[in-house]
C-alpha positions in Angstrom: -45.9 -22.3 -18.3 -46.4 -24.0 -15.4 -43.6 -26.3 -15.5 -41.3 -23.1 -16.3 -42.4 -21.4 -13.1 -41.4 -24.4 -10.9 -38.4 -25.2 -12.6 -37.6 -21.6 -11.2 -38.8 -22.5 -7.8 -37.0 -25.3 -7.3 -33.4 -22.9 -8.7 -34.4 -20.2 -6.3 -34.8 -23.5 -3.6 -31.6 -24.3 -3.9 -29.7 -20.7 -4.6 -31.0 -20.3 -1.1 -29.8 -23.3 0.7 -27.8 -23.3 3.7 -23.9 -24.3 4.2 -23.6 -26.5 6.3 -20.4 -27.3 8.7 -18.9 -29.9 11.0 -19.5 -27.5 14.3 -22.4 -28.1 16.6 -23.4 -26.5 19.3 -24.5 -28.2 22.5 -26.3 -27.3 25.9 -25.1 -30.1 28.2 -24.7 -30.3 32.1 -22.8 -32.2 34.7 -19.3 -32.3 35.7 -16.4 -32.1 33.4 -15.9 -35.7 33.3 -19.6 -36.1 32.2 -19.1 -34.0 29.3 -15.8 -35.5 28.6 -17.9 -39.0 28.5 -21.0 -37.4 26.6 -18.3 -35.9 23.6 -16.6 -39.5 23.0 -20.0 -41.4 23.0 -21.3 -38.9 20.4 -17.5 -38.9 18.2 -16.9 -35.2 18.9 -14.1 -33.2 20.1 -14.7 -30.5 22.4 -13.2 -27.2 21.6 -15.2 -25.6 25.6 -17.6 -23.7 26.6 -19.2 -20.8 24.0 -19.5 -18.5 27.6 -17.6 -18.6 30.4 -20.5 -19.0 32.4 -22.8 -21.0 30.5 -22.8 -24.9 29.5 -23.1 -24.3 26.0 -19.9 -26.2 24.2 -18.1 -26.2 20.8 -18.3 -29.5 19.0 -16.7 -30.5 16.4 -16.9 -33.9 14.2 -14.2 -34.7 11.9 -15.8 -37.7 9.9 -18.4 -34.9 8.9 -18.1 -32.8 5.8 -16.8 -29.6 6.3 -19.1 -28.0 4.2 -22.9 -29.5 3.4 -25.8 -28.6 1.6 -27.7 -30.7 3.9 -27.6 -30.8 7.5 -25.8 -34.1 8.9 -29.0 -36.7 9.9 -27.8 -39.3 11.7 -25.3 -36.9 14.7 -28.4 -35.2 14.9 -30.8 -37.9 15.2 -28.5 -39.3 18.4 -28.2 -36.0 19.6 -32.1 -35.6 19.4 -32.8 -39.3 21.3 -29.9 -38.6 24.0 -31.6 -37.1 27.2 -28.6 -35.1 28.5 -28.7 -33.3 25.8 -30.9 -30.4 25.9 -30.0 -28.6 22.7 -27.9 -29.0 20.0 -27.5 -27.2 16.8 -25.9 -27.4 13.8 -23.6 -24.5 12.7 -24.3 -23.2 9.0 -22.9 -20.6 7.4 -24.2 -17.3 7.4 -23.4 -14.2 4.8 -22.0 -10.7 6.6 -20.7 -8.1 4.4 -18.7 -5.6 5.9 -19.9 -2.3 5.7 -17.0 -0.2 4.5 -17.4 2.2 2.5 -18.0 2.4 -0.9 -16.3 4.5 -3.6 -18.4 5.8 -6.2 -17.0 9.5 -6.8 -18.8 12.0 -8.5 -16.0 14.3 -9.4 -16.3 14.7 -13.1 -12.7 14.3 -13.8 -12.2 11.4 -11.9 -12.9 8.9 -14.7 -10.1 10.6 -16.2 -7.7 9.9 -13.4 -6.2 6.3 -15.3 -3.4 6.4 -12.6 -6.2 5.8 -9.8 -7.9 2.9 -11.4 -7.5 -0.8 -10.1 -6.4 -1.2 -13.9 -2.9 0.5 -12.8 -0.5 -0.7 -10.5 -0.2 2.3 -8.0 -3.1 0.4 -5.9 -5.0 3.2 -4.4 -8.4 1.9 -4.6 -7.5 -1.1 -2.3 -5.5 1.5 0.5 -9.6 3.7 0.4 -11.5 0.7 0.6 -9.3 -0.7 4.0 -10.6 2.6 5.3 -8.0 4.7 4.8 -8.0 8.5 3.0 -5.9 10.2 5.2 -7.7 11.5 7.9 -5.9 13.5 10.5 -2.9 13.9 8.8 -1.5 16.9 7.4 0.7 17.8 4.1 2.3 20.5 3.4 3.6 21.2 -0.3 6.8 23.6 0.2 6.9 25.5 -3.5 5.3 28.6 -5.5 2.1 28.9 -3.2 -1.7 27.2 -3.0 -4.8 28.3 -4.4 -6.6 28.2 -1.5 -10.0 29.3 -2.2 -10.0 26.7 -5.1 -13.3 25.0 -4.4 -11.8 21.9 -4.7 -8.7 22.4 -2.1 -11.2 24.8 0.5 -12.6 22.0 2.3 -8.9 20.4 3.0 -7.4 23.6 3.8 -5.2 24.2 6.8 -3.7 27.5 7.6 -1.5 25.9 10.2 0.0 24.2 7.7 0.5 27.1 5.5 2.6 30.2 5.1 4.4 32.7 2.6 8.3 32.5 3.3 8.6 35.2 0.3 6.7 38.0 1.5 6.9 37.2 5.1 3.2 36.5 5.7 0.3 34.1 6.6 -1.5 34.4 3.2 0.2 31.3 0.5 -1.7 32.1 -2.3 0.1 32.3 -5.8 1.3 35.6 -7.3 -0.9 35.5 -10.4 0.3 36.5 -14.3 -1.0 36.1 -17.6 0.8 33.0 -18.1 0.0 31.1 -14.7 3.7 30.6 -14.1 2.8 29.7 -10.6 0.4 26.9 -10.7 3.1 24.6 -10.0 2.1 24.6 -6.0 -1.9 24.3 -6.2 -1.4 21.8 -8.6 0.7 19.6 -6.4 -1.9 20.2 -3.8 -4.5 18.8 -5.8 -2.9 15.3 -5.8 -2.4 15.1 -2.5 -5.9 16.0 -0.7 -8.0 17.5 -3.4 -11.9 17.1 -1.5 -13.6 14.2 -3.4 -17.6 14.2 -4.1 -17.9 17.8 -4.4 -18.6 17.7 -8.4 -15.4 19.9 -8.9 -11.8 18.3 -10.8 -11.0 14.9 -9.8 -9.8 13.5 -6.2 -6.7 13.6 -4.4 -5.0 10.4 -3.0 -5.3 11.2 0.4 -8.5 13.0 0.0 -9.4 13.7 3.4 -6.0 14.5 4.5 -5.3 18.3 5.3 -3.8 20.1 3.2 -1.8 23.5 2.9 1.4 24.9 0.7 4.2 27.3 2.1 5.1 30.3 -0.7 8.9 30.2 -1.1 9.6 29.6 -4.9 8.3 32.6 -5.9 11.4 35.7 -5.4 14.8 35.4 -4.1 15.4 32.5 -2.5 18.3 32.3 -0.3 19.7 29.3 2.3 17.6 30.8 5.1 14.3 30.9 3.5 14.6 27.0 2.5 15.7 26.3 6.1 12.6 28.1 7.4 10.6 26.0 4.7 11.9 22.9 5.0 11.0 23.4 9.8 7.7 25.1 9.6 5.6 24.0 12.4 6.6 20.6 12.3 4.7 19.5 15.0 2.0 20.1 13.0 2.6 19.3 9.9 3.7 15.3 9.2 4.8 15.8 5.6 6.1 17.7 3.5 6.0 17.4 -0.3 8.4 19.0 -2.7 8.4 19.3 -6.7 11.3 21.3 -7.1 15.5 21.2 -7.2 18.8 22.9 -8.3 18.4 23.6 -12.4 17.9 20.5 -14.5 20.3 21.3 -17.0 23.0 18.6 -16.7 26.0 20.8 -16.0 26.0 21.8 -12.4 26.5 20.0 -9.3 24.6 21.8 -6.7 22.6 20.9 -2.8 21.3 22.5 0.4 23.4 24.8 2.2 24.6 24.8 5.5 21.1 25.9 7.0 19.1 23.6 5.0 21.4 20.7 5.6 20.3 21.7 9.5 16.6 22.0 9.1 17.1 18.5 7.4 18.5 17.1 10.6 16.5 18.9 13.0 13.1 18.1 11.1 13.9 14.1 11.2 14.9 14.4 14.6 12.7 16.6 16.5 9.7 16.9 14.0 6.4 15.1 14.7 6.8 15.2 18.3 10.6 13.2 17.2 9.6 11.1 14.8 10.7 12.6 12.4 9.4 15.2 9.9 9.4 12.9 6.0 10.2 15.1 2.9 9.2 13.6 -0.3 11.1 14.7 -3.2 10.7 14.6 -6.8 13.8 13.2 -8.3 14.1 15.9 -11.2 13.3 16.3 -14.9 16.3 16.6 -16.0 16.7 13.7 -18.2 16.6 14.9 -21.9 20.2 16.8 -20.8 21.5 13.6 -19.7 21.6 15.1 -15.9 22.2 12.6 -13.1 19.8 13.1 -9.8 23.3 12.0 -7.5 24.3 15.5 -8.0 21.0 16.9 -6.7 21.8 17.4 -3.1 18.2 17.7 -1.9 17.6 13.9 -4.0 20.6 12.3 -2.7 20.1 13.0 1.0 19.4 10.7 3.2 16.5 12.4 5.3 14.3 13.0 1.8 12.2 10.3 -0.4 12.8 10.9 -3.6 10.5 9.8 -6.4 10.9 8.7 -9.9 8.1 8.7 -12.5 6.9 5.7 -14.7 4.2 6.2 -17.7 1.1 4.5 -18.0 2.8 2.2 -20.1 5.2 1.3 -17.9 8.4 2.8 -19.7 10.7 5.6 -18.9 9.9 9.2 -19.4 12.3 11.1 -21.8 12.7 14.0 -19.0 13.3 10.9 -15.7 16.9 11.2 -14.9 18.8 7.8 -13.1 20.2 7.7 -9.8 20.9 5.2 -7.2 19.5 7.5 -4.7 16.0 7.2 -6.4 13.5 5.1 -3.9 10.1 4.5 -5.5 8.2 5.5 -8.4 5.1 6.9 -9.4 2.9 7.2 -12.7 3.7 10.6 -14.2 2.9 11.7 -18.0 5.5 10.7 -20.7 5.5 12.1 -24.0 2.6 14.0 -26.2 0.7 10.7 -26.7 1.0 9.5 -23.0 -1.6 10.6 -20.9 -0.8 12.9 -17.4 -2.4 13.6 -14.7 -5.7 15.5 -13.3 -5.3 18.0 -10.6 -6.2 21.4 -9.6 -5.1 24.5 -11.4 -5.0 28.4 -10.4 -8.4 30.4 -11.0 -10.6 27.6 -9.4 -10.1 25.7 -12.6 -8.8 22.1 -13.3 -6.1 20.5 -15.7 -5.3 17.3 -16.7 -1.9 18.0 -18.3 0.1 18.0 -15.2 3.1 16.0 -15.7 7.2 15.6 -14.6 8.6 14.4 -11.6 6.8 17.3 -9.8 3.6 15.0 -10.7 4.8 12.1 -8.9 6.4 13.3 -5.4 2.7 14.4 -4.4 1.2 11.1 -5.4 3.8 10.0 -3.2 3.0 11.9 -0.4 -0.6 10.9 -0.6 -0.3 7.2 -0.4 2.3 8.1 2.6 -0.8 10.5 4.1 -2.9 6.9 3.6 -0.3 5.1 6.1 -0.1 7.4 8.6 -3.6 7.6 9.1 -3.3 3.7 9.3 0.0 4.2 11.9 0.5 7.7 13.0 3.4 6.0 14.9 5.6 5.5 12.1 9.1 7.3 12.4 11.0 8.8 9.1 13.2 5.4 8.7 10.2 3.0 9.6 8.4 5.3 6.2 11.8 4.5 4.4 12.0 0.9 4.8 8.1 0.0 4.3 8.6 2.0 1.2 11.2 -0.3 -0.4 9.0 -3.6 0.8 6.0 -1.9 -0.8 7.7 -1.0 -4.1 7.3 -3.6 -6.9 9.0 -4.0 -10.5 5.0 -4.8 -11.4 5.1 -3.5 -15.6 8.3 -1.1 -15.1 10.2 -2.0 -18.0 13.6 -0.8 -18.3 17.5 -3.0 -18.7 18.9 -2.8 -15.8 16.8 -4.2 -12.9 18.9 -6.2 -10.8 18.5 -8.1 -7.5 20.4 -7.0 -4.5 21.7 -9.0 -1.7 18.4 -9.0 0.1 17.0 -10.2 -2.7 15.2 -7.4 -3.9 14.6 -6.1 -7.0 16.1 -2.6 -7.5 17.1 0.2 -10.7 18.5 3.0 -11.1 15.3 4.8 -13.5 12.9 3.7 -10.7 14.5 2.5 -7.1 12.4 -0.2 -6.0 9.5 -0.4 -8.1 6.0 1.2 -8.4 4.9 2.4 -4.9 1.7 -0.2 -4.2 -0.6 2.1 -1.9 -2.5 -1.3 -0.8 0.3 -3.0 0.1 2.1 0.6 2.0 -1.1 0.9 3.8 -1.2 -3.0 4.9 2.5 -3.0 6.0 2.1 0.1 7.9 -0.9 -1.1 10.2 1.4 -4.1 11.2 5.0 -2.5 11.3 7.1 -3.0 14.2 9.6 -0.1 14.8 13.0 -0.1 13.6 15.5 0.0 15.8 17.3 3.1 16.2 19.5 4.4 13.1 23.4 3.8 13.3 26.4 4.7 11.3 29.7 3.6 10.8 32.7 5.5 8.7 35.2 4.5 7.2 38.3 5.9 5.7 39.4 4.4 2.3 41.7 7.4 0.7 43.3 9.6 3.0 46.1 10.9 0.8 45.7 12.2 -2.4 45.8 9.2 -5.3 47.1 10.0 -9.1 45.0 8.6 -11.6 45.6 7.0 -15.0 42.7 5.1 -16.7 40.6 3.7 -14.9 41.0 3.1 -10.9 39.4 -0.1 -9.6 39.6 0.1 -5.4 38.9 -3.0 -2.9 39.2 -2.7 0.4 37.4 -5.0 3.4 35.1 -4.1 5.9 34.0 -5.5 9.0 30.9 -2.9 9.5 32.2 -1.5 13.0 32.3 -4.9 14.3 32.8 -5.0 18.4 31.7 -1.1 18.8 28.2 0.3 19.2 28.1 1.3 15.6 28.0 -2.1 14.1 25.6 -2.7 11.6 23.7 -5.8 10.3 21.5 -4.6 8.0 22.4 -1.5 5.6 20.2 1.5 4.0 21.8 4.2 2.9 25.6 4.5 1.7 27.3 7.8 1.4 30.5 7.1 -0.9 32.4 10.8 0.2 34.6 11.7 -2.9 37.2 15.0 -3.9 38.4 14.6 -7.1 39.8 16.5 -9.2 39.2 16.1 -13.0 39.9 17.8 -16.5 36.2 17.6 -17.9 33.7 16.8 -14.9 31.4 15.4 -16.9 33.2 12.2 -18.4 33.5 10.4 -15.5 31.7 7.2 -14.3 31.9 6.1 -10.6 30.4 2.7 -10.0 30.5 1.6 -6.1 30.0 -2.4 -5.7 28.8 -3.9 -2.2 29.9 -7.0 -0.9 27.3 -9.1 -2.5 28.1 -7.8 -6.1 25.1 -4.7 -6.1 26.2 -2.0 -8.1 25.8 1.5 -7.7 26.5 4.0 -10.2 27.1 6.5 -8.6 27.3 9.0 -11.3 27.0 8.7 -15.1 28.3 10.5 -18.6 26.9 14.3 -18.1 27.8 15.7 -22.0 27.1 19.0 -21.0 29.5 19.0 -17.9 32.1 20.8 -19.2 33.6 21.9 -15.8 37.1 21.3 -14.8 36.3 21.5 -10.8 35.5 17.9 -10.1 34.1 17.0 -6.9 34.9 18.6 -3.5 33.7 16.5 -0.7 30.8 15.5 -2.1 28.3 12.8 -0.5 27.0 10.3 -3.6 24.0 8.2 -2.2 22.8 5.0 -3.0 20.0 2.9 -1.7 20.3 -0.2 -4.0 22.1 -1.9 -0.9 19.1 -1.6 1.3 18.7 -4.6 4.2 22.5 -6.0 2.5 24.9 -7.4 4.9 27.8 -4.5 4.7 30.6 -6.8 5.8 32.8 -8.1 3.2 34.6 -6.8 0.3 33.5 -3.9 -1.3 34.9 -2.3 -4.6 34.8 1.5 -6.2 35.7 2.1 -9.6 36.2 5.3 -11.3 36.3 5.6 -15.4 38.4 8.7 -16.6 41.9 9.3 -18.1 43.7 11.1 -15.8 43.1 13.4 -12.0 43.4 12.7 -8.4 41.3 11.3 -6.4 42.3 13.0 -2.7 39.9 11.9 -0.6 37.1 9.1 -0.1 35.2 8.2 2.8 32.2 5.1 3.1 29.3 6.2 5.2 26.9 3.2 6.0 24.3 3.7 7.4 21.8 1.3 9.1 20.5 -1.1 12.3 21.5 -3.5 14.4 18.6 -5.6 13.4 18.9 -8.7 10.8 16.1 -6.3 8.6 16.1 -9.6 6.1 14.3 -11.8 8.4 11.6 -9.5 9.8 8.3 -10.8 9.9 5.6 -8.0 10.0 2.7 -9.0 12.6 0.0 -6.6 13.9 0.2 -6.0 17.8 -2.9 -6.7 19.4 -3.2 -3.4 21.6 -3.2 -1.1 19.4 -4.8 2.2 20.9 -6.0 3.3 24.2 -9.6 3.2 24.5 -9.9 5.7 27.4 -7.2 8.5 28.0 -6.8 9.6 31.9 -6.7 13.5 32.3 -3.1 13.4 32.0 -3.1 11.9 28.9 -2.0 8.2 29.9 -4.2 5.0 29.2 -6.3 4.1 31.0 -7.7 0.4 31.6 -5.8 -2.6 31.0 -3.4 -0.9 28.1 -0.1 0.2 28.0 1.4 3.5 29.0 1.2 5.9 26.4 3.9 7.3 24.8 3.1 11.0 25.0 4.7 14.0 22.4 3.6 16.9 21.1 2.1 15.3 18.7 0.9 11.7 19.3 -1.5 10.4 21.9 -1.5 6.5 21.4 -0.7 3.3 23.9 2.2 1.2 22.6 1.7 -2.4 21.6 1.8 -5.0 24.4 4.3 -8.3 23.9 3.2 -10.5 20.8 2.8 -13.3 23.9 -0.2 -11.3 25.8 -3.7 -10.4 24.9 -3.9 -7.7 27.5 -0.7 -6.0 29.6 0.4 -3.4 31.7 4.1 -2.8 30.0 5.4 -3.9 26.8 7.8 -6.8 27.8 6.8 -10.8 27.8 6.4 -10.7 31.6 4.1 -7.9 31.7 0.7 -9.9 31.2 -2.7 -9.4 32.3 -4.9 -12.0 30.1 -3.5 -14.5 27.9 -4.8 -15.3 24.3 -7.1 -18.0 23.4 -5.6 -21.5 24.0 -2.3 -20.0 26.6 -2.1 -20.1 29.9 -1.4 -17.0 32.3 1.1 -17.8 34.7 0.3 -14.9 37.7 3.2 -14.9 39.3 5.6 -14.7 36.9 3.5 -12.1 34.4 4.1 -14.7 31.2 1.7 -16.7 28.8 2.5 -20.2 27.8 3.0 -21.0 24.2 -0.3 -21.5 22.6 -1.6 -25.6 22.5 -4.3 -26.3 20.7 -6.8 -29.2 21.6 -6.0 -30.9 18.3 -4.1 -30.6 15.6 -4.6 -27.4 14.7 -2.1 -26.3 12.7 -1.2 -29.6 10.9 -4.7 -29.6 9.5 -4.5 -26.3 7.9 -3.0 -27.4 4.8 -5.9 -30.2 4.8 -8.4 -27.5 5.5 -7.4 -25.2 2.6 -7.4 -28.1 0.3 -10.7 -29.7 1.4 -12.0 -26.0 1.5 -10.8 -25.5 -2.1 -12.3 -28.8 -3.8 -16.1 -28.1 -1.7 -16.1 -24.8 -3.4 -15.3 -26.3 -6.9 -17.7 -28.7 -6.4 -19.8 -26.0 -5.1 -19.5 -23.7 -7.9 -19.4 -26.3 -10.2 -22.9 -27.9 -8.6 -24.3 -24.3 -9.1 -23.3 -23.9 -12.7 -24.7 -27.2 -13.7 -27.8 -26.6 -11.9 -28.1 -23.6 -13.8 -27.5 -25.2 -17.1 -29.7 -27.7 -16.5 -32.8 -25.2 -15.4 -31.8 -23.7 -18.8 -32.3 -26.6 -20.5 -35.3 -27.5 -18.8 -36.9 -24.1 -19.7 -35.7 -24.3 -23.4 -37.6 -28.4 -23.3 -40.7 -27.0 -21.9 -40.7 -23.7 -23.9 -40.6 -26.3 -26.8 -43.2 -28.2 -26.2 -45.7 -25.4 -25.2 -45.0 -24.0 -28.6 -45.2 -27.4 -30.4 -48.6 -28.1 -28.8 -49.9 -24.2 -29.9 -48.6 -25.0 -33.5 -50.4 -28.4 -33.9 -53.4 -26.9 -31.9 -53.6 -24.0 -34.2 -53.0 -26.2 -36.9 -56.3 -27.9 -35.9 -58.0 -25.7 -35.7 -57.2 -24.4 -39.4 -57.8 -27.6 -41.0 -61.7 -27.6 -39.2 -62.1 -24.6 -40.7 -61.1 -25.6 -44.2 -63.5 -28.1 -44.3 -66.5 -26.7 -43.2 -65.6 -23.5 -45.7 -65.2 -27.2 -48.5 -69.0 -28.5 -47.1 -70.6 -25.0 -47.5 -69.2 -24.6 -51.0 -69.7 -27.9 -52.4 -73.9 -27.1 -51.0 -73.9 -24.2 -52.5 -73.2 -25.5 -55.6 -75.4 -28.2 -55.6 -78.3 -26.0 -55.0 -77.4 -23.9 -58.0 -77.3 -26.9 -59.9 -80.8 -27.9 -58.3 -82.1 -24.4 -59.3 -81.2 -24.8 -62.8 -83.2 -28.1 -63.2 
């Protein structure tokens, strides 16, 4: 036993060993040149002082192992013997874990919540455990009312961010029937900001996010009530999420009217203190009638995010109709054997049967709640384009992804991909602005064209080249169309950018039986996004015969090459001090100041601290540059040594000491094992034989008193 219990020692020994590095520090004094002298006699490079005001200095040794078990004997012998050195030290690693916070939820449903788990691409575990769940930002889900007395929505609640549009008053909460036909708004709700650790339903995404629901869906609803929806307060509420659309039934062609359109406008350019207000959308359900979402005109706008859904298997659900307006997807339920999703439900009861499109637009919203927290800065476009950079193909299985000309993956079941919360959140905290929108029209058919068969159109475009509308990089296209068509619904329009991405514009609608055809109407794609628009572009219609009168391209997009952008976090981010007035104060930038917002803009990438965002606007310099006072600039950073040719090296070297590492540790431990298993042996060899013994002594002496027993019997008997 004893050799078992030293054995352990001597694991635990070295479990507990330091790391060593190739850094020292050292106290030395004299002039510069001295130390200069000092560092080459001793092999080091000198990397300065460790303060300002201080003579302690960063060594460094390159002939010694990066990483050591044991500390580095002979430099710290000479270090010990030389008597201008009055300390010295070698640097080992020390463990710091960071003390964020940790998610263990005890909402009884949340186990239940598959779409949440790090199993499942959506990601949202790694957006919570950066920090983010919303705070300070606040949702609003425009539809049939909020429960909000529901224990778990009460502690998100906002009235601010709440109203009811149908009966003209302050109080949102759901008509109530026998059949809980209006559940549809509290259950939305629920996904975005339901309160987690209150032992009640699951969690929302964003689940300290605030959270309230304007009552419109519930009585007539006319143009004016969905413009009134679509603007309320919006300089107080930053998103708003809606489940709901013209009917689903594959016949009609239907959008916002003339006051909706407006609120649309007005909310991205005036709402959130003119950022812009963001609508997310659900795409619509109406897939099992073979219904196309471009003729949804709330899905095919260019100022809402629309959603798709995806099952937990990755595949299509039977209701998911396709459109090339369609952004990002979701997780939403499938069919009967799929499972859906957990939420709130009316009567301070829970569900977990939600499912539809209308399930995915609020999951939506609450990753977007999650970035905004992270940037409260972001403007509608900047949402829009981190969106498509944080949507991935990941298990979305479907025929016809394609790459587009930015090289990005895109379809027409689920736009870009699954939304990655992780990745959205990450993106966000580092996003520069995007320049401001532009747009550039041009007119392809002016007079009215006869059909017969199919129409194939070319026509080149230079983008607006030489005017102020000139774009490099595209996102939305608007492909204007009247035509006029015997049966509506067996036509195919397929619009082809420059760099061969294909849009289909609209598909075969069985059910359209109508003889109207299109009047004026804007189909949207996005599949083109970051594309170069100049170039030759292509529409073709399939039909048999009608007249195409009219048809106008709408890009939309930036001067900015979007393709090359690198995303690189500012370094001042926020003020730490506001004056009275509401500007920064200290060594920050001016803030910009709205309604809404109260944060410093980011100073040039080239200065640590500034007074004004451009290059010759800096105060301090970062480590390794130079501040040049009189003209405001920092010099390009030079490191003392090769710094950045050596990372390569690093990683490598970095990479074979932790196999060797790891390895070293799991063949210690294998060999303690054995070590135990020898001596475990042996102890139990030696009890056997000593047992054995001990048996045997006892035989024989039972053999002696047996064999004198008998002879005095025989004695006796004589």
């Amino acid at each position: 036993m004893d050799l078992i219990w030293f054995l352990i020692a001597l694991c635990s020994i070295f479990a507990k060993s330091h790391v060593y590095t190739n850094s020292w520090a050292v106290l030395m004094k004299g002039t510069p040149e001295n130390i200069e002298r000092l560092t080459r006699k001793h092999g080091f490079l000198n990397f300065g002082k460790v303060f300002a005001d201080d003579d302690y200095y960063h060594m460094m040794h390159l002939r010694v192992p990066r990483q050591s078990l044991q500390p580095h004997y002979l430099y710290n012998v000479r270090l010990k013997k030389d008597p201008e050195v009055f300390f010295f030290s070698q640097q080992f690693r020390r463990i710091r874990k960071k003390r964020q916070q940790n998610f263990r939820l005890n909402d009884p449903l949340f186990k239940y919540q598959w779409y949440l788990s790090e199993d499942f691409e959506l990601n949202v575990v790694s957006a919570w455990a950066l920090g983010y769940t919303g705070k300070g930002v606040v949702v609003s889900v425009i539809d049939d009312g909020i429960e909000k007395s529901h224990p778990d929505i009460l502690g998100n609640y906002d009235p601010q961010a709440s109203y009811d549009m149908n009966d003209n008053d302050d109080n949102p909460e759901p008509r109530y029937t026998l059949k809980n036909e209006n559940s549809h708004g509290t259950r939305c709700a629920g996904q975005v900001a339901a309160v987690a650790n209150n032992g009640v339903c699951g969690v929302g995404v964003a689940f300290q996010a605030k959270i309230g629901g304007v009552r419109m869906l519930d009585g007539h609803l006319t143009d004016l009530i969905e413009a009134k929806s679509l603007n309320f307060n919006q300089q107080h509420i930053d998103i708003y999420s809606a489940s709901w659309g013209p009917e689903d039934n594959g016949k009609i062609v239907d959008g916002p009217s003339f006051l909706t359109q407006e609120a649309f406008i007005r909310g991205i350019n005036n709402g959130r203190g003119g950022l812009g207000s963001i609508y997310v959308w659900a795409s619509g359900n109406g897939g099992i009638n073979y219904d196309n979402c471009n003729l949804d005109g709330y899905v095919n706008s260019i100022y809402t995010l629309s959603v798709s859904s995806a099952t937990e298997r990755g595949t299509v659900p039977v209701y998911s109709e396709p459109c090339s307006a369609i952004l990002t997807t979701t997780y939403s339920g499938g069919s009967l054997h799929h499972r859906k999703t957990v939420t709130t439900d009316l009567r301070h009861s829970c569900t977990s049967s939600h499912t539809g499109t209308s399930a995915s637009a609020p999951l939506a919203a609450g990753i977007i709640a999650l970035a905004l927290e992270a940037n409260p800065t972001l403007t509608w476009r900047d949402v829009q384009h981190i969106t498509v950079r944080a949507s991935r193909p990941a298990n979305l299985r479907v025929n016809d992804w394609h790459i587009n000309g930015a090289g990005r993956p895109v379809s027409h079941y689920y736009g870009f991909g699954l939304l990655d919360a992780g990745m959205f959140v990450d993106l966000a905290r580092k996003w520069k602005p995007v320049r401001p929108q532009r747009k550039c029209l041009i007119d392809v058919i002016t007079r009215p064209l006869e059909l017969h068969g199919d129409l194939v159109l070319k026509w080149n475009v230079t983008a607006c080249l030489r005017t102020r509308n000139w774009i490099s990089s595209l996102e939305h296209i608007q492909a204007r169309l009247t035509l006029s068509y015997i049966r509506r619904g067996d036509l195919i329009i397929v619009l082809m950018s420059p760099s061969g991405t294909p849009s289909v514009l609209t598909t075969v609608r069985p059910l359209d039986k109508s003889h109207k055809g299109y009047t004026n109407w804007a189909f949207m794609s996005t599949h083109a996004w970051d594309e170069e628009p100049s170039g030759e572009w292509a529409l073709k219609i399939v039909n048999i015969r009608g007249i195409l009168s009219k048809f106008q391209l709408q890009l939309y997009g930036t001067e900015e090459n979007m393709r090359g952008r690198r995303t690189e976090r500012a370094v001042v981010q926020q003020c730490s001090v506001l004056n009275s007035d509401g500007t920064c104060k200290g060594r920050k930038l001016q803030q910009v100041h709205t309604d809404s917002i109260r944060l410093c803009q980011p100073c040039h990438k080239s200065c640590q601290t500034c007074f004004g965002p451009w290059e010759n606007n800096c105060l301090d310099c970062p480590p390794y540059s130079t501040l040049d006072l009189q003209l405001g600039t920092c010099s390009a950073v030079v490191y003392p040594w090769d710094h950045r040719g050596k990372i390569m090296d690093d990683v490598k070297q970095s990479t074979t000491m932790l196999g060797i590492l790891v390895g070293g540790l799991l063949s210690l431990i294998c060999l303690c094992w054995v070590l135990m298993w020898i001596a475990s042996r042996v102890i139990r060899s030696r009890t056997a034989a000593r047992n054995q013994v001990s048996q045997s002594g006892y035989a024989s002496e039972v053999r002696d008193i047996e064999m004198a027993t008998f002879n005095l019997e025989e004695t006796q008997s004589a």
